[in-house]
N, C-alpha and C positions, 0 to 999 in steps of 0.2 A: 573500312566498314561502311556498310550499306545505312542511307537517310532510315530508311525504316529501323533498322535493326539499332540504330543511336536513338532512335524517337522510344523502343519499347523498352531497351535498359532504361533510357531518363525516366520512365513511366514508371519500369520496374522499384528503381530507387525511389519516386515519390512515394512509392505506395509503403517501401518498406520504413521509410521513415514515418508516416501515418501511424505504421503499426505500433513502433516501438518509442511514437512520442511521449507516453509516460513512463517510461520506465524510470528508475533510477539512477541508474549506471550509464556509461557509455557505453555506445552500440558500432562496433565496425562495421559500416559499409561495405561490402562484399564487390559492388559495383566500381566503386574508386576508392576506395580504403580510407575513406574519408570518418573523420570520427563525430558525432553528433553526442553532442551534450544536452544529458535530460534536461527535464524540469525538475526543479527543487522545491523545495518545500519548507515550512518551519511548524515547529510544535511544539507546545508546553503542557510537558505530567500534570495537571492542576491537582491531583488528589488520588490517591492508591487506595483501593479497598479490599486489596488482599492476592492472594495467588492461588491457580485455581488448579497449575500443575505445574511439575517443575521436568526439564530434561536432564542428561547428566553431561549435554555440553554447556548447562549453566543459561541456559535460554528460562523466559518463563510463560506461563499463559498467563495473564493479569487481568483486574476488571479496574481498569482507574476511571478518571475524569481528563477529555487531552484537548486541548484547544491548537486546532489545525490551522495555517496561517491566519495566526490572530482572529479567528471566527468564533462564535459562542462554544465555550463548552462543550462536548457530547459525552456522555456513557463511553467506554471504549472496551472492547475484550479483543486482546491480540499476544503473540509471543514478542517481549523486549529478549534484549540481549541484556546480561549481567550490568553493565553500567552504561545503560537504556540509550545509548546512541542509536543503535539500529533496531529495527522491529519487523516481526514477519505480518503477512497478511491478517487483517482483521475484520472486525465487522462496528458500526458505530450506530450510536442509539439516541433518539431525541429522549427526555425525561418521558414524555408519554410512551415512545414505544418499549422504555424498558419495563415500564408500570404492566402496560398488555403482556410485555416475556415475563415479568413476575407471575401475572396473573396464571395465565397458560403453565409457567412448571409448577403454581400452587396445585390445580388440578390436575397432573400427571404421576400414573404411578409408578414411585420409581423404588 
């Protein structure tokens, strides 16, 4: 193999590792079948205020309270898995910005 062609896989690979630095999961390298280990994380439910839908693989949408590595608090609405180890994508709320999403679907007709 050509210096160049070694120079633009190693590039290739930095970059795909870049990409896929936060995911979850492990991610095979395609370049050398090397396995890279995400980043982790830690969380704690502090408080549930209810479910806001449910699927019938037992997943839910929920609005708790979840303190993300040991950091304050925040609002949280995302889908848990039934005995909340995993979770799908969400969105997180300081107390203010849920106050302004209160405000905003008071005045929306729904």
């Amino acid at each position: 193999m050509t210096a160049p062609m070694k120079k633009f896989k190693k590039t290739l690979a930095f970059i795909f590792k870049l990409i896929y630095h936060n995911k979850r999961t492990n991610v095979l390298n395609p370049f050398n079948q090397e396995v890279f280990q995400m980043a982790e994380f830690k969380f704690d439910v502090v408080d549930s205020f209810g479910t806001l839908s449910q699927a019938e693989n037992g997943w839910s949408k929920q609005l708790t309270i979840v303190s993300w590595n040991d950091r304050e608090p925040k609002y949280d609405i995302r889908s848990w898995s039934p005995e909340r180890k995993r979770m799908g994508r969400g969105v997180t709320f300081s107390k203010d910005e849920l106050s302004s999403l209160k405000k905003l679907l008071n005045n929306m007709p729904v």
